[in-house]
PATORNU-49593 format. One record per residue (C-alpha): x, y, z. Coordinates in steps of 0.25 Angstrom, whole numbers, padded with zeros to 4 digits, always signed. Last residue first. Layout:
! residues N
XYZ
...
//
This chain:
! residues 196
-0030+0068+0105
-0025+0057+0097
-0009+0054+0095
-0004+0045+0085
+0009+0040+0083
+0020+0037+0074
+0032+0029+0069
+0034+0022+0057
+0046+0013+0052
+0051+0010+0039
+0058-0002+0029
+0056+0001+0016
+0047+0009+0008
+0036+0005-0002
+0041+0001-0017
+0035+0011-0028
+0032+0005-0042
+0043-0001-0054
+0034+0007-0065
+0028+0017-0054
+0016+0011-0048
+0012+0018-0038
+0012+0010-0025
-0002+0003-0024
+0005-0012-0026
+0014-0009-0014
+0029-0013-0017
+0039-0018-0009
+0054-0017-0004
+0056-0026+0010
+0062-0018+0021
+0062-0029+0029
+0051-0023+0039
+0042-0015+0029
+0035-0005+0041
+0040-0002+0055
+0031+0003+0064
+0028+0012+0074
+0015+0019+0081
+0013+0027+0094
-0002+0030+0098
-0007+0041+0109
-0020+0045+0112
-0024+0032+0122
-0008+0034+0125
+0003+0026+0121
-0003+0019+0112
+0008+0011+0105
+0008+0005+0093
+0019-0004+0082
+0020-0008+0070
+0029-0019+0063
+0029-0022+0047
+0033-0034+0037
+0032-0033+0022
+0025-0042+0014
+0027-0040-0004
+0019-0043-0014
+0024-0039-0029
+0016-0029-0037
+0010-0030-0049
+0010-0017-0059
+0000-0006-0058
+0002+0004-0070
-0013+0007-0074
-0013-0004-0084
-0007-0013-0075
-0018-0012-0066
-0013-0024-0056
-0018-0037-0049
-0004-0046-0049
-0001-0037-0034
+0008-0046-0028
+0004-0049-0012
+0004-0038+0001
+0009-0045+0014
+0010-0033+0026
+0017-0042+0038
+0013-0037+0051
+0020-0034+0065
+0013-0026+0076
+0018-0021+0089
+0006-0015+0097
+0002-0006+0109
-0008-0001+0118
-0017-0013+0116
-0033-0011+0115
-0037-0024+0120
-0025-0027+0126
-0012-0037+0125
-0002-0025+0121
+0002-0028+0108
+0008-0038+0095
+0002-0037+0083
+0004-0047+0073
+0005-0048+0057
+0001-0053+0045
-0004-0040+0035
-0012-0043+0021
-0011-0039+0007
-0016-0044-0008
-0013-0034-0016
-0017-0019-0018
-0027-0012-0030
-0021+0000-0036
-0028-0002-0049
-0039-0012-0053
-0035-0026-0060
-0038-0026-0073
-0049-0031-0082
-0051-0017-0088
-0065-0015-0086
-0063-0024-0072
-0055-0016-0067
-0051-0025-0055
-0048-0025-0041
-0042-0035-0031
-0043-0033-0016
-0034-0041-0005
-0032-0038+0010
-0026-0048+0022
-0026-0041+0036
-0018-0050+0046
-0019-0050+0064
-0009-0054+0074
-0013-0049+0087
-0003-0053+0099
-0005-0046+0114
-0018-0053+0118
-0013-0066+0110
-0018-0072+0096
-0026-0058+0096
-0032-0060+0081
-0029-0052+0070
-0038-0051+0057
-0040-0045+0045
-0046-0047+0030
-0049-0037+0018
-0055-0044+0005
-0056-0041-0010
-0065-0037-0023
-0064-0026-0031
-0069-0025-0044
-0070-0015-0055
-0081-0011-0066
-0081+0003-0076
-0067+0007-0073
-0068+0022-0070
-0055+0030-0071
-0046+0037-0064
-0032+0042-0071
-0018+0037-0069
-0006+0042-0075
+0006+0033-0076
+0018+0036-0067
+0032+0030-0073
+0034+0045-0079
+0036+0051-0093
+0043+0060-0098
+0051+0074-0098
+0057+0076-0087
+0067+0090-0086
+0077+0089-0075
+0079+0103-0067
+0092+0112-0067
+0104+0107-0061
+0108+0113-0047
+0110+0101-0039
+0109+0089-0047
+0095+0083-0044
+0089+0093-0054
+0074+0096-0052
+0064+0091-0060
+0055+0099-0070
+0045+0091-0078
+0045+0094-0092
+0034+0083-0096
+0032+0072-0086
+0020+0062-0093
+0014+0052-0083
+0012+0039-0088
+0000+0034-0096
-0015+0037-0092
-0018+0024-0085
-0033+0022-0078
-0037+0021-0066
-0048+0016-0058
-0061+0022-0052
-0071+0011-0053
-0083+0012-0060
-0092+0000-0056
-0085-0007-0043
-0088-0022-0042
-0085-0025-0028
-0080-0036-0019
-0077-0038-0005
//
């Protein structure tokens, strides 16, 4: 796709934030509250209008049953954005990204349950608005398994384990803090839906 976008709501950087006379209370048990007086690492953000900006990209899947019981399938995603008023890439806009992986599951049409391995590769973010705080961000891959179970036609059971290796990363969309926000480690989901 491909679009030329005529007043784009966008941002624009007002300056950090100011902390006059904040209370905040003592860690030490009973001492009275610290007084800040400052300024922080967050900048302020207002909307704006950007007279032109463009947008242009793909989105692509596909999975193919190899065996009635093995599916492997990849999804590959990329957009880039730019203010063209400012000759800057446009704000909050993620990397190249795309999922490897394969699911294994009952040989049906409609299977009743699945185990399902993928690899989530997101590349180096060069493409920033640094003068609204963005800053490049490293690619990363990190390495997932899920899992299902319908139990019943009404009746769904989900796991999984998410960032297998426990590798520290950061997502270009984090907010961008001076040195950023890294995702969480090594965790595990559980869940279930039930309709009625």
């Amino acid at each position: 796709y491909y679009g030329l976008i005529q007043n784009y709501i966008t941002f624009q950087n007002e300056g950090p934030f100011a902390v006059n006379n904040i209370a905040v209370p003592n860690p030490v048990a009973g001492g009275a509250p610290v007084i800040f007086n400052g300024t922080t690492p967050i900048n302020k953000l207002r909307f704006i209008n950007t007279n032109l900006a463009t947008l242009y990209g793909f989105d692509a899947y596909g999975e193919y049953d190899v065996l009635p019981w093995l599916t492997p399938f990849a999804t590959l995603n990329f957009v880039e954005g730019w203010d063209q008023t400012k000759n800057e890439a446009l704000p909050g806009i993620a990397p190249l990204s795309s999922r490897i992986g394969f699911r294994i599951h009952e040989p049906e049409k409609t299977p009743k349950w699945g185990v399902e391995y993928y690899a989530r590769m997101v590349a180096t973010q060069d493409l920033f608005a640094a003068s609204l705080g963005e800053q490049r961000t490293g690619g990363f891959v990190i390495h997932n398994i899920r899992a299902y179970w319908q139990v019943k036609e009404n009746f769904l059971l989900l796991a999984g384990v998410e960032n297998i290796g426990n590798r520290q990363y950061q997502e270009h969309l984090d907010l961008r803090t001076g040195s950023g926000v890294f995702q969480p480690g090594l965790n595990f989901y559980f869940g279930m839906k039930v309709s009625y």
